[in-house]
C-alpha positions in Angstrom: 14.0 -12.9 -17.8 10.7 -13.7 -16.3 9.6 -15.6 -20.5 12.5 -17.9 -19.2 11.5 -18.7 -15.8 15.1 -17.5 -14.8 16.1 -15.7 -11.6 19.1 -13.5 -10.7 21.4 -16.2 -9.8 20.4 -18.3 -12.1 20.7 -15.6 -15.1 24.5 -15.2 -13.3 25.1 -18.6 -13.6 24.6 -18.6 -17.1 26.0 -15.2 -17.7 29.3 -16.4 -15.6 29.2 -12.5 -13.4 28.0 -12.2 -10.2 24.2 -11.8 -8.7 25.2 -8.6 -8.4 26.2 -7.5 -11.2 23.1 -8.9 -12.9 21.1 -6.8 -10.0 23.3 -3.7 -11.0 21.9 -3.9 -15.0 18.1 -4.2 -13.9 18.0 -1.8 -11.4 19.8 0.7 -13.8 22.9 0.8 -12.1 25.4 -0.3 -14.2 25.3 -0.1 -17.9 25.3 -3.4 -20.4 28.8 -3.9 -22.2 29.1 -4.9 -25.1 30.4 -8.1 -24.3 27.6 -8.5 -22.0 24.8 -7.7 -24.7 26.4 -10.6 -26.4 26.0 -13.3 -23.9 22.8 -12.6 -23.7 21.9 -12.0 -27.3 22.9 -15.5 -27.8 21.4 -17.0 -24.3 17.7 -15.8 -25.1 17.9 -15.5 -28.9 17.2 -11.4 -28.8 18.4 -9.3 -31.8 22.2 -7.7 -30.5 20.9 -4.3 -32.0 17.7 -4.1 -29.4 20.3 -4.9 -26.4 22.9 -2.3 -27.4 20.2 0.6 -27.9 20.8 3.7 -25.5 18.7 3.7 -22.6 18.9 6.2 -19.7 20.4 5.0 -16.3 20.6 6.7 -13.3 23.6 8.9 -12.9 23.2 9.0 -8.8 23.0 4.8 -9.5 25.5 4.3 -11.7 28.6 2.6 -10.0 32.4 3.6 -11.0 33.9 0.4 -12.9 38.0 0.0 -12.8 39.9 0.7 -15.6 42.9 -1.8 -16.4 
């Protein structure tokens, strides 16, 4: 995010989800989707394989998502 001069509301913007939500994924609170590792494969040109690799995320973090 910082190689593209972009901050959270502006990565939001571009993402179309909230500031928050953006804050949730760096602070490890919330997990990337699949959807999400999309969008932003294709806004910064990363491979989707690096964005959809496990990485750990903090279970006391981690916020409880609604099911529809």
């Amino acid at each position: 995010m910082e190689s593209e001069d972009l901050n959270g509301s502006a990565l939001a913007r571009k993402l179309e989800v909230s500031r928050a939500y953006i804050s949730d994924i760096l602070h490890s609170k919330r997990a990337i989707s699949k959807e999400m590792a999309r969008k932003i494969s294709q806004l910064f040109g990363y491979p989707l394989e690096i964005l959809l690799r496990p990485y750990p995320i903090s279970r006391d973090k981690v916020k409880k998502e609604k099911v529809s």
